[in-house]
C-alpha atoms as one frame of an Amber mdcrd trajectory, in Angstrom:
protein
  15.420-123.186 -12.254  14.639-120.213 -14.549  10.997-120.112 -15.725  10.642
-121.164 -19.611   9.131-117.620 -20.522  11.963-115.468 -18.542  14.412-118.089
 -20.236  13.030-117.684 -23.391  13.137-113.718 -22.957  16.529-113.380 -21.785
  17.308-115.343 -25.239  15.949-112.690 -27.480  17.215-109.731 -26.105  20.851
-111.456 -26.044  20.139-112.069 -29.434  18.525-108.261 -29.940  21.594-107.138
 -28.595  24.169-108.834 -31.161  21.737-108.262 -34.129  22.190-104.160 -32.962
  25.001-104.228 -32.111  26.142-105.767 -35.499  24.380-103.570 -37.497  26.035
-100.465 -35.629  29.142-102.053 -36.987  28.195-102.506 -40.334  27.289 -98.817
 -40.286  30.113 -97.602 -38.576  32.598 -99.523 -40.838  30.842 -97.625 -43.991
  31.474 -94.236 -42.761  34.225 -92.618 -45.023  35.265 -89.426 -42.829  35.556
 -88.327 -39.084  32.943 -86.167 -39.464  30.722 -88.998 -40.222  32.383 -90.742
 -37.065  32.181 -88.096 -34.362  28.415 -86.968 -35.049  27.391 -90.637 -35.065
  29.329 -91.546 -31.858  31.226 -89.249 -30.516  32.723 -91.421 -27.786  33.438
 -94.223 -29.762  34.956 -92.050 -32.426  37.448 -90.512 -29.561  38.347 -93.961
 -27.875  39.310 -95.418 -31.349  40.606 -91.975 -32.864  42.896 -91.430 -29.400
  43.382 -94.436 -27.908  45.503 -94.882 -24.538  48.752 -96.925 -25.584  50.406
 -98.270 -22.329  54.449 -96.293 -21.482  53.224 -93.482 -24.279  51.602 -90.184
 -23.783  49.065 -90.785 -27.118  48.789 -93.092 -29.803  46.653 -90.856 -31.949
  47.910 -87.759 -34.246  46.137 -84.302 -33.578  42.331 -84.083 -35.631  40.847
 -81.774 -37.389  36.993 -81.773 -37.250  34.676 -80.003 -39.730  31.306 -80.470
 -37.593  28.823 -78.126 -36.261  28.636 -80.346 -33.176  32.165 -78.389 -31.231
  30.285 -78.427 -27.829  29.528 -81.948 -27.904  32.649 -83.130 -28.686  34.589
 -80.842 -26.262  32.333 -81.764 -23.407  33.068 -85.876 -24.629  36.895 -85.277
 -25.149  37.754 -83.278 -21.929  36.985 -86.983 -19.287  38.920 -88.435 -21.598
  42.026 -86.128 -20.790  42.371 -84.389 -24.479  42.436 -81.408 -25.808  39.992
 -79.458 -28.000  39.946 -75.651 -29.837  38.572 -74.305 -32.327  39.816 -71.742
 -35.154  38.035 -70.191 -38.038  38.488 -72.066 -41.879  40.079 -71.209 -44.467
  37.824 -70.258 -47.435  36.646 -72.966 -49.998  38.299 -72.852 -53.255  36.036
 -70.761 -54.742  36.571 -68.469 -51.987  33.455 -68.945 -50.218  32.923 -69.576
 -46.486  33.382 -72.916 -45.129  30.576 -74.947 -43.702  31.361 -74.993 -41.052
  33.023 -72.067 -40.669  35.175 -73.085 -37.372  36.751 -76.263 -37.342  37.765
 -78.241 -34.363  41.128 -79.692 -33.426  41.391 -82.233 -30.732  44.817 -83.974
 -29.491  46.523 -85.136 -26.177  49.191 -82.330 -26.395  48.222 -78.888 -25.733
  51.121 -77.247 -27.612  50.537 -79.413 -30.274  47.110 -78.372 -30.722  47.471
 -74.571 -29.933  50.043 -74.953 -32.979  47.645 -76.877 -35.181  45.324 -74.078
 -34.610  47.247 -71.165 -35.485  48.496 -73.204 -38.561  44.524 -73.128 -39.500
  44.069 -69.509 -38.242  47.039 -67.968 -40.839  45.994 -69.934 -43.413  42.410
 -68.582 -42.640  43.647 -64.697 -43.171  45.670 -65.245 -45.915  42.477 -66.495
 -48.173  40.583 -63.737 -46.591  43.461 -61.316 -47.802  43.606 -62.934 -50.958
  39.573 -62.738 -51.635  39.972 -59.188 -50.571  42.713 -58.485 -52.891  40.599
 -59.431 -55.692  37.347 -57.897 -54.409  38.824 -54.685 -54.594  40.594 -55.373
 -57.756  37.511 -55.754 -59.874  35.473 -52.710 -57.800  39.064 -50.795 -58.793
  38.196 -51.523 -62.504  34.375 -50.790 -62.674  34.747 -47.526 -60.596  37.267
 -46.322 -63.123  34.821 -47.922 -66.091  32.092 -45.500 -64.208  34.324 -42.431
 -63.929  35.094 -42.732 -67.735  31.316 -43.094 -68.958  31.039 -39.558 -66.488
  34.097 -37.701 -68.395  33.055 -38.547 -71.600  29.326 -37.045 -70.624  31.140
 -33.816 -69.525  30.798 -31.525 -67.497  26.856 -31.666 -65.581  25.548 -28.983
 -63.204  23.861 -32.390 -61.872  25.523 -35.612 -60.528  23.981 -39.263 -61.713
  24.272 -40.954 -58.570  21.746 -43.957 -59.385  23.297 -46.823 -59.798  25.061
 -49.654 -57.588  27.513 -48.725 -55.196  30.186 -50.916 -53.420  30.293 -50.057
 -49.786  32.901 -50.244 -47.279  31.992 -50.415 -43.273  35.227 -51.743 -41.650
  32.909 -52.321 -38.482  30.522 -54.731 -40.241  32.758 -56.230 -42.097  35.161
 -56.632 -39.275  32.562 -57.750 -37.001  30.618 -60.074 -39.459  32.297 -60.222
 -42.449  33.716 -63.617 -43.638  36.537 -62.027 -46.187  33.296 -62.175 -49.043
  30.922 -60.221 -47.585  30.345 -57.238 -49.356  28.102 -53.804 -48.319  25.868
 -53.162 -51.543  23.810 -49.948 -51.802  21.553 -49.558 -55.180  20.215 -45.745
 -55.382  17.090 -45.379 -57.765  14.661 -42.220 -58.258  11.171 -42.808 -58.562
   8.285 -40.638 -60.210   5.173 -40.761 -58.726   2.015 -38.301 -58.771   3.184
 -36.563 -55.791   6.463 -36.232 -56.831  10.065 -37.627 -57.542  11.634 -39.533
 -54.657  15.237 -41.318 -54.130  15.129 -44.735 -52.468  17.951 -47.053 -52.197
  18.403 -50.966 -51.634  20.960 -51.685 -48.596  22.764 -54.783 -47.880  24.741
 -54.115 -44.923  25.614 -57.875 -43.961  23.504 -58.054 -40.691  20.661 -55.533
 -41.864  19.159 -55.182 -44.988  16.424 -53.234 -45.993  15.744 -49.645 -47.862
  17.431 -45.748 -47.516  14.588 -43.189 -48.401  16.299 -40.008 -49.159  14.831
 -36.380 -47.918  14.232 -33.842 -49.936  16.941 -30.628 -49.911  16.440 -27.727
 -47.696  13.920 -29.410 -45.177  14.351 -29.102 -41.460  15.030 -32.879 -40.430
  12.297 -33.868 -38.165  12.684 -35.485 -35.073  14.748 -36.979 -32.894  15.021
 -33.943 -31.051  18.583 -33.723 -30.226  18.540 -32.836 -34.158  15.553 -29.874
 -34.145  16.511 -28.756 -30.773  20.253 -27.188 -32.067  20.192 -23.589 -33.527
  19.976 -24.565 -37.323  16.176 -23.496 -37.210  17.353 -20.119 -36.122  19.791
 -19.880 -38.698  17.487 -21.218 -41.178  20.548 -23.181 -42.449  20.149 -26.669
 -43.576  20.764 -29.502 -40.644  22.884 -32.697 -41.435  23.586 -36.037 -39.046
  27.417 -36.072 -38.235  29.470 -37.021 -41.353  32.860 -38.768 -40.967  36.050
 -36.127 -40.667  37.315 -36.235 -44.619  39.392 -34.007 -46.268  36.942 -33.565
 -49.594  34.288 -30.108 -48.623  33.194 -30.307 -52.184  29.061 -29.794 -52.021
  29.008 -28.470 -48.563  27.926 -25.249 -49.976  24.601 -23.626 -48.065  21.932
 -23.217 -50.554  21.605 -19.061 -51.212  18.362 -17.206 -48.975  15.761 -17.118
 -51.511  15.950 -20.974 -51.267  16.026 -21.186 -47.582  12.828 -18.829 -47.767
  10.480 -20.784 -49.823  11.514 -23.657 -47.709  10.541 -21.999 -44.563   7.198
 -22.083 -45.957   7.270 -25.619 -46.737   8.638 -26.266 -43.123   5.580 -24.129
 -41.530   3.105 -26.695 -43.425   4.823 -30.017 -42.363   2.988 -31.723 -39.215
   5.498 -31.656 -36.298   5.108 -35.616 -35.167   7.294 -37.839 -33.830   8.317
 -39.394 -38.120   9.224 -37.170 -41.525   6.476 -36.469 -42.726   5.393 -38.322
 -46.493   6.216 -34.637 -47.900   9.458 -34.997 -45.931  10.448 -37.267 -49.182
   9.094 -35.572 -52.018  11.893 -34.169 -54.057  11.738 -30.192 -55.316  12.147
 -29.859 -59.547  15.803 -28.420 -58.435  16.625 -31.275 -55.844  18.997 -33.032
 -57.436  23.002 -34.636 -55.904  25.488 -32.219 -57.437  28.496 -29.987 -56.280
  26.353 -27.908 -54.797  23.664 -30.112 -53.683  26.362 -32.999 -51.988  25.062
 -33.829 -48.821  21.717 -35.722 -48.372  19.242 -36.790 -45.625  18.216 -40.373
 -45.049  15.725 -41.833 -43.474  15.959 -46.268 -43.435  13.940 -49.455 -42.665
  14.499 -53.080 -42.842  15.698 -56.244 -41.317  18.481 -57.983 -39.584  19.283
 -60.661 -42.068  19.673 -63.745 -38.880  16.117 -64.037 -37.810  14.355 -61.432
 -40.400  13.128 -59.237 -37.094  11.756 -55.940 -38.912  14.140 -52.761 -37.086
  11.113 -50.835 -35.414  11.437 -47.347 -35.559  14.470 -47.376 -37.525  13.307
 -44.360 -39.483  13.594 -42.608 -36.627  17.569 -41.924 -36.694  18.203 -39.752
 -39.057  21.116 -41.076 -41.559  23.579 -38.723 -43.888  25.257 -39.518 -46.917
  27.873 -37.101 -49.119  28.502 -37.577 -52.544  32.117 -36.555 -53.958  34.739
 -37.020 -56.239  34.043 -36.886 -60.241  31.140 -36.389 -60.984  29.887 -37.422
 -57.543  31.195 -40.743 -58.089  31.919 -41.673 -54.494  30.363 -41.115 -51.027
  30.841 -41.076 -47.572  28.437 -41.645 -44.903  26.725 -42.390 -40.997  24.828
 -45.080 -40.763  23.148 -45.371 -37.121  20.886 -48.744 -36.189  20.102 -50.538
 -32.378  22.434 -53.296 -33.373  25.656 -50.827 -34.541  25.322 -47.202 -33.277
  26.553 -44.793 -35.577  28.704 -46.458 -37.977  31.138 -44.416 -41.104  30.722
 -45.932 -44.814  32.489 -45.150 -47.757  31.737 -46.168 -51.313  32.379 -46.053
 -54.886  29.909 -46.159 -57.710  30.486 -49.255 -60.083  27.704 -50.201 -62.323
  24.690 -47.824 -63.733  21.117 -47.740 -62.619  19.302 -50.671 -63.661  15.260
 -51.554 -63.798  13.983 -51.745 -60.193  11.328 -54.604 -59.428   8.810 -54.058
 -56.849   7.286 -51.395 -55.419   9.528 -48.938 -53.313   6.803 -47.732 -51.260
   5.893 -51.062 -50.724   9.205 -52.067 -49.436   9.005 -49.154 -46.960   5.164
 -50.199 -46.053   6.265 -53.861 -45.513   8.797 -52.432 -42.549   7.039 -50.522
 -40.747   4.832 -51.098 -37.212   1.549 -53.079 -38.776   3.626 -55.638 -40.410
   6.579 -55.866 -37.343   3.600 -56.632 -35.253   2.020 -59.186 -37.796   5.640
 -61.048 -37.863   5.775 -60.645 -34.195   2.042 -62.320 -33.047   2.939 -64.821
 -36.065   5.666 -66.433 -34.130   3.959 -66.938 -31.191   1.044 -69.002 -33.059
């Protein structure tokens, strides 16, 4: 005979059990997608989604899943003898990327499901091609709006090259584009006491941050595998390695007397391991033009995942060359940890607009003191 209290127990939980289980139901039953489904249950959502029918190889068509939860469900579908894979969506309708960005098809057939996924995968590239198509359609039209308000200025012995700039990386945007993604670069001078300097806003997808331009005429300090060639003995001016390109407009070398007084300069500039702050300060004459093209950069910033400041990024010295009218387009190096040296091109397309913040407090804000700041901060 079972005790009164152990009966009495036994009771409850029975009834515990219905009570739960009938409220899973109920919840179940007011779920409108898969989605909804698979990340509440994912077993229950494959046993009723792809259920075994007796004589036939499946009873369920081939799904679609738009969850961030792939793994789970792969590792869940494979005992039950299905398939899963994955392909990247199409864009929204607005031709944004999809959240999620891969969906996940899962089926009994394997050919059926390969299909099914390079169904998804063309449609994928064809609203890629399409966003791209129109991308470069409206940077077409203000880069010719640009090259217009230039003409009509006439001829400058300088080049206006502030302004916003649409880039083109075909590694980054290759690598870690998503068909929308666009390189951005926003050159601005800036007068201070000590002098004029160029600075310029980057958005290079996975690193963001700030160009700081050197002035003309200035040995590039280290790395060494820059000082160390002959182009101190030549007193000629030293440039990182530009992309081959058919346009030698502004590759002129600047005539001796200039080279002399810069000597000087040179002789006064501490020989450290970073450009010095006079490394920045632009001469009265140092301005982009035909014969003034090719330019010196120095950057800092961020990888735009985690926010982890690039240490040392100033280091590597960058190059950029302005061409075409009225040094309306450029081409470039761009070197970081995370992409080695890397080619850009880019067009001008909108004019120079009021800069918020401080630039020098941009630069400040990336440099050692605050990467170790962000770097004890996590570890609180």
């Amino acid at each position: 005979m079972i005790p009164e209290p152990v009966k009495i127990e036994k009771e409850q939980n029975k009834e515990f059990r219905q009570k739960n289980s009938a409220a899973r139901d109920e919840q179940w039953s007011g779920f409108q997608t898969d989605e909804q489904r698979a990340d509440a249950d994912w077993q229950r959502f494959l046993r009723e989604k792809f259920p075994k029918a007796k004589g036939r190889q499946s009873s369920g068509a081939d799904g679609v899943l738009k969850t961030h939860n792939r793994l789970e469900l792969h590792l869940a579908a494979e005992p039950l003898g299905l398939y899963t894979g994955s392909a990247d969506a199409p864009l929204t309708t607005d031709g944004r990327p999809a959240d999620p960005d891969r969906w996940m098809v899962i089926g009994r057939d394997r050919s059926s499901v390969q299909e099914k996924i390079r169904e998804i995968s063309r449609e994928a590239l064809r609203g890629r091609q399409r966003a791209q198509d129109a991308k470069d359609k409206k940077t077409r039209k203000l880069h010719e709006d640009v090259k217009k308000k230039a003409a009509k200025a006439g001829p400058a012995n300088v080049w206006n090259v502030t302004g916003s700039w649409s880039i083109k990386c075909p590694y980054l945007e290759e690598n870690w584009g998503h068909g929308t993604d666009e390189c951005t670069l926003d050159i601005y001078a800036e007068e201070r006491k000590g002098g004029r300097q160029m600075w310029a806003d980057f958005d290079f997808i996975i690193i963001t941050g700030v160009f700081r331009f050197e002035k003309l005429n200035s040995t590039p300090s280290k790395p060494a595998a820059l000082t160390s060639t002959p182009a101190r003995a030549s007193r000629k001016r030293a440039f990182a390695a530009l992309p081959d390109s058919d346009d030698e407009e502004g590759e002129d070398d600047d005539n001796d007397d200039d080279d002399d007084e810069d000597d000087e300069d040179d002789d006064n500039d501490d020989d450290d391991d970073g450009p010095t702050p006079q490394a920045f300060f632009l001469g009265p004459n140092d301005h982009p033009s035909s014969r003034h093209a090719a330019w010196n950069f120095r950057w800092r910033g961020e990888e735009t995942g985690e926010g982890e400041i690039q240490l040392n990024s100033d280091e590597k010295l960058c190059a950029v060359t302005f061409h075409g009218p009225s040094g309306t387009m450029l081409k470039g190096v761009f070197e970081s940890d995370f992409t080695g040296k890397i080619p850009f091109t880019g067009v001008r397309v909108g004019d120079a607009v009021s800069r918020g913040g401080d630039p020098d407090g941009k630069w400040r804000k990336r440099g050692e003191e605050a990467y170790e700041s962000a770097r004890v901060g996590r570890w609180r």
